[in-house]
N, C-alpha and C positions, 0 to 999 in steps of 0.2 A: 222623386224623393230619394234622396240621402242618408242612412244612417252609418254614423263614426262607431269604433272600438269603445267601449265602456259608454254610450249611451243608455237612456234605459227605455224603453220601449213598452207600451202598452196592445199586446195583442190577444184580441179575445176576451179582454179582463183578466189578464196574468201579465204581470211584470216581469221583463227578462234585462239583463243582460245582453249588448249587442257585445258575442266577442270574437267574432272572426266574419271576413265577408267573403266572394267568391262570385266575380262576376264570368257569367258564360257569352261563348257565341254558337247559335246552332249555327251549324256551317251549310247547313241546307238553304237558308232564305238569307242569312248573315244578320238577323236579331240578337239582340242581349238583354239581359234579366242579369239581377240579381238575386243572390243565396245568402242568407246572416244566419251563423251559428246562435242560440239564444241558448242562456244559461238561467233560470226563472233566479231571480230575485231571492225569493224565500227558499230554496233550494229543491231539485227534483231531478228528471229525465231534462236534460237538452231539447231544444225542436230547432226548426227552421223553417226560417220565415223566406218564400220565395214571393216576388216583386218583378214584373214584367208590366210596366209602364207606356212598354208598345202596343201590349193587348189589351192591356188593363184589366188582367188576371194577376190575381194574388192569392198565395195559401199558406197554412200554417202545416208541418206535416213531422214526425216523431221517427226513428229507427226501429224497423220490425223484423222479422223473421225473414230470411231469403227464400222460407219454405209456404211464404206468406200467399194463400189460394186468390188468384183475380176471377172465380165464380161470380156472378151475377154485376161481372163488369166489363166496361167495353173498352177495346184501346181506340185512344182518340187520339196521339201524339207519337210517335218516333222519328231517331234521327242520330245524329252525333252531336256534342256538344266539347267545346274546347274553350277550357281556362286563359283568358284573355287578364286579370289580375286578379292578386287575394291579397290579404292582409289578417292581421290577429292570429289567432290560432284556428288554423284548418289543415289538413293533412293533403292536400294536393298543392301544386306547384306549378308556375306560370308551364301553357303549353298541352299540360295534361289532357285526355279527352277520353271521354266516353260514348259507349252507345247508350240511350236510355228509353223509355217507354213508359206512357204515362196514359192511366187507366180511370174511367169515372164509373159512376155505378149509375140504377135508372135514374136517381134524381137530380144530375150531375154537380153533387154536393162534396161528395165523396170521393179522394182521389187517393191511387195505388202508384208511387211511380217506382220503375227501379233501372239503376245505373250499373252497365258494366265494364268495369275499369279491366286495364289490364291482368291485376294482381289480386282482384276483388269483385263482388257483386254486391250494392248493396239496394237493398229495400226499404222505404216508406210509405207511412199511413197517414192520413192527414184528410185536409176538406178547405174549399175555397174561401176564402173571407173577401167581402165587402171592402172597398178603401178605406172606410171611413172606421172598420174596425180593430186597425190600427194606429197608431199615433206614438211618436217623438212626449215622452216623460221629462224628462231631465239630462243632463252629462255628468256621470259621477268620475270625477278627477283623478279618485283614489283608486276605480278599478283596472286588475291584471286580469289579462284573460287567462284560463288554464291551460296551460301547456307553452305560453310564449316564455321563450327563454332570451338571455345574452346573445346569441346566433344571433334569433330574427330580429335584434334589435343592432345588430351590426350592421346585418345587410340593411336594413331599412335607411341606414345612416347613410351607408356609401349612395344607398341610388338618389338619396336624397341630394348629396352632395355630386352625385355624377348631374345629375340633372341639372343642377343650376347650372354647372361649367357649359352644358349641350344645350339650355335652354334659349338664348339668344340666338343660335343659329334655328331651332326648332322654330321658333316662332316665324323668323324668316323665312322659313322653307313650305312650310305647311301653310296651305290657306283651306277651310273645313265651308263647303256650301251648305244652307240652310236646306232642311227637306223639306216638302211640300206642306207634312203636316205643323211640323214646327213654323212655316210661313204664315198658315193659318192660325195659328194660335195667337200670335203675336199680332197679327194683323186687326185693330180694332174695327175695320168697319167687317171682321168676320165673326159672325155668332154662333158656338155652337150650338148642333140642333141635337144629335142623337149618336148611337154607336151601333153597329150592325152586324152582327153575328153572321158568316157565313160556314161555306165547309173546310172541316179541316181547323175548326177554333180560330179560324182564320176572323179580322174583324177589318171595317169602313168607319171612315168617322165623315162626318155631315156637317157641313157648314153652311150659315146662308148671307143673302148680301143684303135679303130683302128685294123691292122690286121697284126700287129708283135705280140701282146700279142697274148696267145692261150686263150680260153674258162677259162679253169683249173686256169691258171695268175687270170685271173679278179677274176673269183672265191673264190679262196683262199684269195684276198685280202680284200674282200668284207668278207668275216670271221673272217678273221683277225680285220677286223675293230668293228664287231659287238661281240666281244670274244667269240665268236662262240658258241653264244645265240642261237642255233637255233631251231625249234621242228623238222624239218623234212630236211635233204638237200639230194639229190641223183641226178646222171648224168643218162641219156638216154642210157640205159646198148646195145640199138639197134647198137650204130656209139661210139662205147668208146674212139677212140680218138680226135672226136668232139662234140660230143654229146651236144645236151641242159642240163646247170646244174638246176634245180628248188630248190631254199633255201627258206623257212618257217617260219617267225616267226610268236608270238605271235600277232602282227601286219601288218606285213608286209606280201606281196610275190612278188618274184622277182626270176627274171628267165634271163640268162646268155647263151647266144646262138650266132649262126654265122648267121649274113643276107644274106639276097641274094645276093650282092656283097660282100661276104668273111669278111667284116669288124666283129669282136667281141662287142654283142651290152648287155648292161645289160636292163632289164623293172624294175621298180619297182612300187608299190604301194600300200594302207592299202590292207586288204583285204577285205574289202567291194567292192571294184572294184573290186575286181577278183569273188568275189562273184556275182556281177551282169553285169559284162561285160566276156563274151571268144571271144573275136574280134582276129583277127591275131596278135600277137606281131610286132610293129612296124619295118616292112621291112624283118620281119621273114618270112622263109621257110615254106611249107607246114606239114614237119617235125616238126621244132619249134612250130608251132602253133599246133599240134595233142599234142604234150610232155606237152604244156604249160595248155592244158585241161586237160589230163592224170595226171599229177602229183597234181593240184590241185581239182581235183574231188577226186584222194585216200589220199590226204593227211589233204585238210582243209575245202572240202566242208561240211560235215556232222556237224563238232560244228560250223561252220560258219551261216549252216541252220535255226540251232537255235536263235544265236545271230540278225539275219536279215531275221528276220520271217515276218517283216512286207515290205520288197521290194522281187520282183520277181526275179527268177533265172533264167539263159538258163541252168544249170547246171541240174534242176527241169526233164529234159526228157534228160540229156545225157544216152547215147546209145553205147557209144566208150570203152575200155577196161577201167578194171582197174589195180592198180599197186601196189606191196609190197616194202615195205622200208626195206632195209638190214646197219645193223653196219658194213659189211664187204665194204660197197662202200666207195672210195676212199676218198671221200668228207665229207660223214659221218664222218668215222674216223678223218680226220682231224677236225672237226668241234669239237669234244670230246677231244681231245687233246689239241685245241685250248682254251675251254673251263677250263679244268682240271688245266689247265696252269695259266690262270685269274684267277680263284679260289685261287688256293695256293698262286700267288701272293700277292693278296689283302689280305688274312687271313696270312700269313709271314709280314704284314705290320700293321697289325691292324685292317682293313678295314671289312666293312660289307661284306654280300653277297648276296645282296640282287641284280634282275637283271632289277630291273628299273622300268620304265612303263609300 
């Protein structure tokens, strides 16, 4: 979800003002969320409404004291974050970044984060909200946000106008791959099932096909969607015609198996969760969960290691086999094929080839 400059917003049961936005990227996993400055309606303190649609964490949170005590709370979040665009009135500027550190209390309702900028430190207070306890009000036509001047309505003008002149080549140049989980969504014969908390706030989402598709179905489709982007995909060479599939990306991992009532379920998630969660796949086999460590300890532990040197692993003392990835498995090959196939498309059309994110 979306909110524009002068929308008005219902969160919490207070009406605000949207009047500035500020989208981030932690540069640690390469995720983005949103930030909107809110200005209450009836008039008050400012808040901000933070929006992370990856995690599907949301908060609303207020400017406090830098002196402000995190007694009787835990940090569950650090990293750097870097201004990727803003808009309205906000006091940073494409580029910008900070360190910052984000704290909940016992009943993880309650959250403390604080940013420190070069030139500054700041503090907030605030507490998680629900999706649904926010909501899009109306667009009032007539609002100025405070603080936006002539300036930021010059520059707004030129990138506007740079842009159209750059846009037909943009378009050309840039071809964006679908991620796994966006595959899933879109894909009607996929049902969501659930969402799955691991460590690190880290989350999985659950998909199912049911249990007339086979493994192989979900599989291919889910390649299909992603033009078979992928680094590493291979079936569980132990049970070949059921087998757990493990697909790889650059982002993602997600692992395509049968539960324990026969149903065909897909997991998905960045791989920062795979990197510090090997919990059971949701409703998976004892099998499925051995394959879903195996394939990701030979496959994406070791640069993973690196990239997320600063959270712990269980991966750190596995002890269970490892596994070789072959071009001759089924999956593979199709993956290559499916790939080879997008390629010459897009380049028989004009089209970049670049694979995205």
């Amino acid at each position: 979800m979306k909110f524009n400059i002068g929308d008005i917003v219902n969160a919490d049961g207070t009406e605000y003002h949207i009047a500035g936005r500020i989208t981030y990227k932690n540069t640690s996993d390469g995720m983005y969320w949103d930030e909107y400055r809110m200005i209450p309606v009836s008039g008050g303190a400012e808040a901000w409404l933070s929006v992370d649609e990856i995690y599907d964490e949301y908060s609303i949170s207020k400017k406090a004291s830098v002196m402000t005590s995190t007694a009787g709370y835990h940090l569950v979040d650090q990293g750097t974050e870097v201004v990727t665009s803003c808009e309205g009135s906000v006091d940073v500027s494409y580029g910008d970044r900070a360190r910052f550190y984000e704290y909940e209390d016992s009943t993880e309702e309650k959250i403390i984060s604080r940013e420190v900028w070069d030139d500054e430190t700041e503090v907030c207070t605030g507490y998680y909200l629900d999706k649904d306890e926010f909501y899009f009000v109306r667009h009032d036509t007539e609002y100025k946000a405070p603080g936006a001047g002539s300036a930021g309505l010059t520059l707004i003008v030129l990138a506007i106008v740079a842009l159209f002149i750059l846009l037909p080549d943009l378009i050309g140049s840039i071809h964006f791959t679908p991620t796994i989980r966006k595959t899933l969504d879109k894909n009607s014969s996929f049902t969501y099932v659930t969402s799955i908390t691991g460590e690190d706030k880290q989350k999985a989402r659950v998909y199912s096909v049911g249990s007339y598709y086979t493994v192989g179905d979900a599989a291919k489709w889910i390649i299909d969607g992603i033009e078979g982007e992928t680094e590493v995909v291979q079936q569980d060479d132990e049970d070949p015609e059921n087998g757990s599939i493990g697909i790889l990306t650059k982002k993602e991992y997600c692992l395509v198996y049968k539960g324990e009532d026969g149903e065909v379920l897909a997991q998905v998630s960045n791989r920062k969760y795979a990197y510090t969660t090997d919990n059971t796949p949701y409703h998976g086999t004892s099998r499925a969960h051995r394959y879903y460590r195996r394939f990701y300890y030979s496959g994406g532990y070791d640069s993973d290691s690196r990239k997320y040197k600063s959270s712990s692993s269980p991966y750190s003392s596995y002890d269970g086999d490892s596994m070789s990835f072959s071009s001759s498995d089924t999956y593979s090959s199709y993956s290559s094929s499916v790939r080879q196939a997008s390629i010459y498309s897009r380049s028989s059309s004009g089209g970049g080839l670049s694979s995205g994110k």
